[in-house]
C-alpha positions in Angstrom: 152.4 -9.5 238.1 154.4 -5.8 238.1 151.9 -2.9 238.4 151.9 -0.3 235.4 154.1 2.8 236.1 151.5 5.5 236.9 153.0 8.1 234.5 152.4 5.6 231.5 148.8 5.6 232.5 148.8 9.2 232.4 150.0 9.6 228.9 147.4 6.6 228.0 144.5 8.5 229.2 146.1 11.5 227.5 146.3 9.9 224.1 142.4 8.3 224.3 141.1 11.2 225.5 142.7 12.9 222.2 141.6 10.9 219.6 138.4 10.3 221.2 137.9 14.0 221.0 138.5 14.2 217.1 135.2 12.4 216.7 132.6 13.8 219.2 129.5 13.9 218.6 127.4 16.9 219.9 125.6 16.4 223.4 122.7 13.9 223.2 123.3 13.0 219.2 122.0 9.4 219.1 124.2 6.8 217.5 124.3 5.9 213.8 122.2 2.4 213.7 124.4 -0.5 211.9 124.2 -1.3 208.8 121.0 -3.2 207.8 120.8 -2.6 203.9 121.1 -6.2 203.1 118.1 -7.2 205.7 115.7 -5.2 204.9 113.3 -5.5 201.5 111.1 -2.6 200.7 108.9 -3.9 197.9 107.3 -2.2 195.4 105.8 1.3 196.1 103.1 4.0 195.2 104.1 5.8 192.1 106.7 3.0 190.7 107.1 1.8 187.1 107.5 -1.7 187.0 108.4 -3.5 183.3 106.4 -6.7 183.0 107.5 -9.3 180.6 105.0 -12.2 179.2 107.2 -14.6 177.0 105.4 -14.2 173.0 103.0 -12.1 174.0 103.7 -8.2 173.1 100.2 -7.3 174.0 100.8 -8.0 177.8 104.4 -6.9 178.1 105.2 -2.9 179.0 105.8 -0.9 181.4 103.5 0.2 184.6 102.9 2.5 186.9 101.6 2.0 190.2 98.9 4.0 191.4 98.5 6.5 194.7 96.9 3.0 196.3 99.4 0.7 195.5 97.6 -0.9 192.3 98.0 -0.7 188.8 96.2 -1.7 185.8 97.0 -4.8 184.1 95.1 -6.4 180.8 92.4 -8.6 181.3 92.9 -9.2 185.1 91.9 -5.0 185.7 92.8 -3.5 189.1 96.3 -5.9 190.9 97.1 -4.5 194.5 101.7 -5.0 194.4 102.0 -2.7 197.2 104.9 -3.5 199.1 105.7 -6.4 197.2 108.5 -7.9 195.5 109.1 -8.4 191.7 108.9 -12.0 191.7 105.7 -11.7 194.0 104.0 -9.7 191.4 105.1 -12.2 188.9 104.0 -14.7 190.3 100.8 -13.0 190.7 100.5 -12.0 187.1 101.1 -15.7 186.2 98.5 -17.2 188.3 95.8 -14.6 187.2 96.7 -15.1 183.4 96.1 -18.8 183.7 92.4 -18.4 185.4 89.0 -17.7 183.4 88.6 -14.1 183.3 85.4 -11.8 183.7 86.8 -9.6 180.7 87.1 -13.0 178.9 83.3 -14.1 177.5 84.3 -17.0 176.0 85.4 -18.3 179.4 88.7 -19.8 177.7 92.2 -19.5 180.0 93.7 -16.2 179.0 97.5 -18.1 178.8 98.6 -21.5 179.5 101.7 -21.6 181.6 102.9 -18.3 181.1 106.2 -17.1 181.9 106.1 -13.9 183.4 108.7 -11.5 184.5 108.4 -8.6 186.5 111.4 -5.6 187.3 111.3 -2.6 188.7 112.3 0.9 186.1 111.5 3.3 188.3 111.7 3.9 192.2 109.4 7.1 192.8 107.9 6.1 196.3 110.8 6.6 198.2 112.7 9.8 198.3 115.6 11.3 199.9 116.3 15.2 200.4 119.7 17.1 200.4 120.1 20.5 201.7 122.4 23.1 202.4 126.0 23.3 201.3 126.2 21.0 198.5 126.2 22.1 194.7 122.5 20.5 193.7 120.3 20.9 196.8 116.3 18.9 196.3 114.6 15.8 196.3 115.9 12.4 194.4 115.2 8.9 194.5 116.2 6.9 197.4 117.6 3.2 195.9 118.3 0.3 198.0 121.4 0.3 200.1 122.1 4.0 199.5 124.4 5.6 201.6 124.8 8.8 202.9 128.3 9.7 200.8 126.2 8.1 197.8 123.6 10.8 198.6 126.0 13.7 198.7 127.2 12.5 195.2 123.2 12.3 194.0 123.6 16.1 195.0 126.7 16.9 193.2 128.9 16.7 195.9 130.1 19.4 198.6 130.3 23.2 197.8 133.8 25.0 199.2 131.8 26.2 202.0 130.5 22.9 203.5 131.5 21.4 207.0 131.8 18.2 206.0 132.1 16.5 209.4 128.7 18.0 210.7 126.3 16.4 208.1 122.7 16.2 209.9 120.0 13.0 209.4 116.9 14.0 210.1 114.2 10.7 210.0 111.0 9.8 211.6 110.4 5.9 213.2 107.1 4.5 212.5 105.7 6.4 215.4 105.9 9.5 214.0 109.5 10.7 216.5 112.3 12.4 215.0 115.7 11.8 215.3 118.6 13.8 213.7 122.1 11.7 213.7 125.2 14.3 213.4 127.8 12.3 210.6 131.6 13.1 209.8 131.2 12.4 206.5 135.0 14.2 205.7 136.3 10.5 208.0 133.8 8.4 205.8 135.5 9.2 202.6 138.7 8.6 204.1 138.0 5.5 205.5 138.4 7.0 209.4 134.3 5.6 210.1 131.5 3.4 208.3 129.2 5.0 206.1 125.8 5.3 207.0 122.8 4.3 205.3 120.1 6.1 204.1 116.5 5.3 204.4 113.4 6.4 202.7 112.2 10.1 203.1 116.1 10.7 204.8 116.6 14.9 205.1 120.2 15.5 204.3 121.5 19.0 205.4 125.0 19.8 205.0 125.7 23.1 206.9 128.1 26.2 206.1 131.2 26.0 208.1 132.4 28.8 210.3 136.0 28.9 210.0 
């Protein structure tokens, strides 16, 4: 097997080394996690509106919102606990307590027989996502499933002309409380050079000012 001429190896190293450098990150930066969104299954939260649908029956249908403690009020069943669950959960829920003997029912009749129930969600107002910095709308908006982070700078109108684009800053907190800030190129996103990244729940977007 015939060794590799020495000066090609050169030039090799030469030409990784260069494009390796077009997409440091800064010392220490920890790595963007992979992609997850279609794993992972946040449920219904504090402060959502959920529609409810009861086939015939007008009285039962309508929207709700979740309380602080992850309950809302429903008709004849009172105070339902649908924190962190899923549409169909709560459904499923609804339909089960409709078809039992109620307290707020005296004459002890079933409240529905076989009802078909349907539950979606309106509004998403326990999870939120903040953008800062260079980009034309900075504040707070509603973080949707599977967002990602060049869906976010959109949510904030986009980048202003002053904006470094491949220094974006993630800023999140695990569920022990640690911070971790990931540094993003999100110029090489748009043009399809990396992956996007996806944005979780309470997410702090800053975009800095660029110095050149």
């Amino acid at each position: 097997m015939s060794k590799l001429n020495p000066r090609l190896l050169v030039l090799l190293a030469l030409a990784l080394g260069a494009a390796v450098s077009g997409c440091r990150r800064p010392i220490g930066a920890p790595l963007p996690p992979p992609s997850q969104c279609r794993a992972r299954s946040l449920g219904i939260g504090a402060r959502d509106v959920i529609t409810v649908t009861v086939f015939n029956e007008t009285n039962l249908s309508g929207d709700y919102r979740v309380g602080e403690d992850g309950a809302l009020d429903y008709p004849y069943l009172g105070r339902i606990s649908v924190l962190g669950l899923e549409p169909a959960e709560v459904a499923v829920q609804l339909r089960n307590g409709l078809g039992q003997r109620s307290g707020d029912n005296p004459a002890g009749h079933d409240v529905l027989r076989d009802p078909s129930v349907r539950v979606e969600v309106r509004e998403v107002n326990s999870r939120r996502l903040s953008v800062f910095g260079q980009v034309q709308h900075p504040g707070v908006f509603p973080h949707q499933q599977c967002l990602t982070l060049t869906q976010a700078i959109s949510l904030a109108g986009g980048f202003t002309a002053l904006a470094e684009k491949n220094q974006v800053r993630v800023t999140r907190r695990d569920r022990q409380g640690n911070r971790r800030t990931f540094v993003l190129r999100v110029e090489d996103i748009a043009e399809g050079r990396a992956p996007d990244f996806d944005i979780e729940p309470d997410d702090v977007i800053f975009v800095p000012e660029s110095l050149t």
